[in-house]
N, C-alpha and C positions, 0 to 999 in steps of 0.2 A: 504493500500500500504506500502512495504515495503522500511526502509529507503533508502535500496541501488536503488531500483527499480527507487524511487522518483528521484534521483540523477541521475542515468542514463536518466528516460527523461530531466531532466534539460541540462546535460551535450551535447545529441542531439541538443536541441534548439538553446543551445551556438555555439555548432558547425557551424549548419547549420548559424545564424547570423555573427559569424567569417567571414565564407569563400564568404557570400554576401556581407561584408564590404571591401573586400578587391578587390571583384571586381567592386564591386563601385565604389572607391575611384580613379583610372584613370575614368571612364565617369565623375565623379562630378568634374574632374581639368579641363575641357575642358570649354573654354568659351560659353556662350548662343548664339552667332551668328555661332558655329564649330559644332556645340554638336549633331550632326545627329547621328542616330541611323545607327550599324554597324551590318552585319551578326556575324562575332567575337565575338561581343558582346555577341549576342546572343546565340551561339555557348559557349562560355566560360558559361555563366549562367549556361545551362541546362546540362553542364559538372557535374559541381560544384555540381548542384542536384542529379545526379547519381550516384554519388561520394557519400554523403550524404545516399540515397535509398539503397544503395549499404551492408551499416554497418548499414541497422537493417528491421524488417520485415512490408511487407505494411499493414495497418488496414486491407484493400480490395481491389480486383485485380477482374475485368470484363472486358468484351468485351466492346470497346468506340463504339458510335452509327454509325458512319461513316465507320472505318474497325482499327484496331487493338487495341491495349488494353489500358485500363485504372488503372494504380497504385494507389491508396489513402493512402497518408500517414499523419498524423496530421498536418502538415503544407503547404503541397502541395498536389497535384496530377503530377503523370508524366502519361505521354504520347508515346506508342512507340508500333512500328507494331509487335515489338519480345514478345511471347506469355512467357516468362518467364524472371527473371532479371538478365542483368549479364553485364560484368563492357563493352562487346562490340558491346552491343545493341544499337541502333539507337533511340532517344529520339526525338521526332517528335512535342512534346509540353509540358508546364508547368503552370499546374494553382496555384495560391494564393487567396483563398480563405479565410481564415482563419483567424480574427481582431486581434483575440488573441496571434497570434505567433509572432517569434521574426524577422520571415524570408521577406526580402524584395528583389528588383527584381535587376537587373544590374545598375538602375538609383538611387536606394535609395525608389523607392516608392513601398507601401505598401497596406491592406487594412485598412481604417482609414485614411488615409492618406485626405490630401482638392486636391480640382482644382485647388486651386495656387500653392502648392506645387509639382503637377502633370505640370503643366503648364512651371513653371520654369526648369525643370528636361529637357526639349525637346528646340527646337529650337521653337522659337514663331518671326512671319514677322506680326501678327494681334493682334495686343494686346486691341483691343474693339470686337473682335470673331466676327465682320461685316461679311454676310451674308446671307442667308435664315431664316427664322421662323427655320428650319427642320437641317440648317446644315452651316459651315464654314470649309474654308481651311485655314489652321494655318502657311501653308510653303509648297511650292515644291523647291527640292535643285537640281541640274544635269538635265540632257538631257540624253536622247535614242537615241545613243545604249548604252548608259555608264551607270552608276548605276545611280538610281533616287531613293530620300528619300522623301515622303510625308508627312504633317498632316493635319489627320480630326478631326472635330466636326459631332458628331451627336445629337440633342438636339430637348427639348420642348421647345423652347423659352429661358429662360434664363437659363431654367435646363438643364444640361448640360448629355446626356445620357450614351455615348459612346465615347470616347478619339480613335481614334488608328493611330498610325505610321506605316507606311510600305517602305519597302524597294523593289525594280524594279530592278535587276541585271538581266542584257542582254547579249546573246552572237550572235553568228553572224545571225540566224534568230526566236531564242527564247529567253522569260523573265523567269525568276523565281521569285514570289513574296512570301517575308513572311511579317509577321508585331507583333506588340505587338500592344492587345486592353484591354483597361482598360474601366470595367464600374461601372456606379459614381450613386449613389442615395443621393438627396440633395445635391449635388454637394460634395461630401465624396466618395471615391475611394471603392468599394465594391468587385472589382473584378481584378486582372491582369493576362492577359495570354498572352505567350510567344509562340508563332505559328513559328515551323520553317517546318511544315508540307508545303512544298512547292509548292504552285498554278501556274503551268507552263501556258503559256498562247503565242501568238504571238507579234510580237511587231507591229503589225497593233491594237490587240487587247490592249495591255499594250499602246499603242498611245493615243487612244480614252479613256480610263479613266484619261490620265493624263489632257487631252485635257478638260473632262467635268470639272474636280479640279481645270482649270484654268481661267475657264469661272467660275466657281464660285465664285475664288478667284474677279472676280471683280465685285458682286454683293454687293451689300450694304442696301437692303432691310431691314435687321433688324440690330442689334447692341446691343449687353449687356450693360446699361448705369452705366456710371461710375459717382457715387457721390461724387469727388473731389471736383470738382466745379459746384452747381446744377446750373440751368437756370431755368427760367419763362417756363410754361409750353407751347410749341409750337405747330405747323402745325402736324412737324414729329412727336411729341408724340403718336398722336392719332389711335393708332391701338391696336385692341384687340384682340389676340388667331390667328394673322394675317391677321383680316378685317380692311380696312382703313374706318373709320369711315366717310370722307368725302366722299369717291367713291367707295364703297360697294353696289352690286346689289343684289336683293333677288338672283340670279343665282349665284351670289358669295358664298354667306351663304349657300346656299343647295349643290355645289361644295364644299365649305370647310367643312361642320358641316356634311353635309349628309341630310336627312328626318326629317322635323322641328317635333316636337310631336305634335302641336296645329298653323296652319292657319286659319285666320277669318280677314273677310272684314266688314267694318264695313263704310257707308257716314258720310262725313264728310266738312257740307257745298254741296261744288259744287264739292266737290272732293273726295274720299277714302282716308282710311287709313287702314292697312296690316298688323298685328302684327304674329310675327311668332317665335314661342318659341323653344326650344333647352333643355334640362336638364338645363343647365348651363348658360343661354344667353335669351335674350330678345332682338328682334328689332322689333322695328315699322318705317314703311314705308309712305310716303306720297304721293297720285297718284292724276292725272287728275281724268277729268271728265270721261274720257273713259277708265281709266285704265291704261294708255301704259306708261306715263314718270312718273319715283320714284323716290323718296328721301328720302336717312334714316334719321327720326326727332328725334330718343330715341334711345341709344342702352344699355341695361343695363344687367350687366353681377351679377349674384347672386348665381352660382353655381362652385366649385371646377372644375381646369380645365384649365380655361382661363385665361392667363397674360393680363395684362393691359398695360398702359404708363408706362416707367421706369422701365419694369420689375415688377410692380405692381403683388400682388397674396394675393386671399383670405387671412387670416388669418395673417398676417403683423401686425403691431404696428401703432399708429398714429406716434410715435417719427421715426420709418424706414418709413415712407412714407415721412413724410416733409420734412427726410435728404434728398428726391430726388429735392425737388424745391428750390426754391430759396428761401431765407428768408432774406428780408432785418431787418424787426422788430424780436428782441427777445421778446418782450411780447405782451401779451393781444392780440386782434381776428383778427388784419391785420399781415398777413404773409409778403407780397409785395404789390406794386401797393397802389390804391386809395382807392379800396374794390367796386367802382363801375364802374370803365374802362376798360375795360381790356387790357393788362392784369394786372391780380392781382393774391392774396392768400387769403383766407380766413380761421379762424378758428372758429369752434361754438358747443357751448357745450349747449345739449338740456338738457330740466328738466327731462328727465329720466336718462340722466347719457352720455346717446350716443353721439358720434362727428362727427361733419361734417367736412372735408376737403374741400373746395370749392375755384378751380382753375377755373380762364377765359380765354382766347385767342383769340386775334384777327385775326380771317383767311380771309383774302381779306374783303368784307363787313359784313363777319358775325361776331359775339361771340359765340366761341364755350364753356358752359360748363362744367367740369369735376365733380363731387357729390362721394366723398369718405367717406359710412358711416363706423363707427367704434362700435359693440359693446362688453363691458366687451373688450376692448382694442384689438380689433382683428377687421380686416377689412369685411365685412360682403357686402357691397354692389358697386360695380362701375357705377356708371350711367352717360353716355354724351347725351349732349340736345344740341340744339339750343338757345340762348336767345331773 
């Protein structure tokens, strides 16, 4: 490559990062409780890009799968239904892709970028992502027929999948929705697009979404736990991949997991027991004598996949698992507790090298407990019992 060539793409890059700084810098002055995301905004953005697309040639240009074209340029892609480019064509989306470039979006975010720094950038009413296993609403702002600004979560459990914002603008008996959605692997920003491709829809129908967002908004089912302050290991901890370990039915398991790989009945005394396998999951079941009333005695999770208590997931640290409990002792094998009441903590280091985590909890009459093995420092097994 030739010197001057080198410098001309540099000097793009710089460009393009100029002109996103500069409209950033009004969304990043706006306080965290104002900072709703505006069509302007968005509009301004993909200006900027155009403007940018404009003074130099795209890598690649095809048909987009839905209906007009697709620009690629090293730092973006645009979006627009006009089969050729030109400064008064209609720009209809904007992706960032690319970890490498200097280019970031109206809010400052990027790819590379974390979930807190994504997080912060928008208006946040949930600051523990409380919830569903599957999803959280972050904020609804206005009322219909007026503009209405959302956020979602969409997620595995603590992994966070999909971020997007959107915007609701009504007029006397239609909406127009656009949004930006960003999506995040290991909670790191992988992706932003800027959708002004606009989804009209009625406001009976723009009603009923906001209406389901808001009924979620008051669901509390899961929660990202925050290790500020740990606690003793509880009641609520005890769910795994979104089974509650106390009141999980085999119909639960086969509704959430699907088709176990391996069911077998097995007497036990006067009664059964059911173990029923999953790639990634073990329960065992406890039944009458005739079969009809269960109860789950083991549930132990061994494969990639499934979150634990706290957010728990394979491959973890013993030092990131204990920052989730509590820890009255800093040394030697009592974490909390007595080591024999629950609740308690326990630490234990076998002769092979491997560690045990071992949490109790008292739930009404019983002890519930928790068996966190570790090996070559990696979480390797979760298992809850009965005591």
């Amino acid at each position: 490559m030739s010197p001057m060539k080198g410098k001309g793409i540099y000097m793009k890059k710089l460009l393009s990062l100029l002109l996103c700084l500069l409209l950033v810098c009004p969304a990043l002055s706006v306080s965290a409780e104002s900072a709703v995301l505006t069509v302007d905004e968005m509009l301004s953005f993909c200006d900027a890009i155009l403007q940018d697309a404009l003074a130099q040639p795209p890598v690649s240009a095809e048909a987009a799968e839905d209906s007009g074209y697709v620009y690629h340029f090293e730092e973006y892609a645009l979006y627009s239904p006009a089969a050729q480019l030109s400064a008064d064509m209609a720009v209809t989306g904007v992706d960032l892709t690319n970890p490498d470039a200097l280019l970031s979006d109206m809010r400052g975010i990027a790819p590379g970028h974390t979930l807190d720094a994504l997080l912060e950038a928008y208006p946040l009413d949930n600051d523990s992502l409380q919830g569903t296993y599957d999803e959280a609403t972050l904020y609804i702002r206005g009322l219909l027929p007026g503009t209405v600004n959302t956020g979602r979560v969409i997620r595995d459990g603590s992994h966070v999948l999909v971020l997007e914002h959107t915007i609701y603008t009504a007029d006397a008996e239609n909406v127009e929705k656009c949004c930006v959605v960003y999506t995040l692997e290991n909670n790191f920003v992988i992706a932003a697009q800027v959708m002004l491709d606009v989804q009209e829809m009625t406001l009976n129908e723009a009603q009923s979404e906001l209406d389901a967002l808001s009924a979620l908004q008051e669901k509390s089912e899961y929660r990202v736990y925050s290790a500020e302050a740990p606690e003793a290991l509880t009641r609520e901890d005890l769910s795994f991949g979104g089974l509650d370990f106390l009141t999980v039915t085999p119909e639960d398991a086969l509704s959430t997991l699907g088709s176990a790989v391996s069911d077998t009945w097995a007497q036990d005394g006067d009664g059964f027991m059911r173990s029923m396998q999953w790639d990634a999951l073990q329960l065992v079941f406890g039944y009458d004598s005739q079969k009809q009333q269960s109860q789950l005695i083991l549930l132990q999770v061994y494969g990639n996949g499934m979150e634990g208590p706290r957010n728990l997931h394979l491959g973890d640290s013993p030092d990131s698992a204990m920052a989730r409990f509590e820890r009255t002792f800093d040394e030697g094998a009592l974490l909390y507790g007595d080591g024999e009441n629950a609740p308690y903590g326990r630490y234990v280091v076998r002769d092979d090298g491997s560690i045990y985590l071992l949490y109790a909890a008292q739930v009404e009459e019983e002890t519930v407990l928790l068996a966190l093995t570790f090996v070559d420092d990696k979480l390797v097994d979760m298992t809850c019992t009965y005591l």
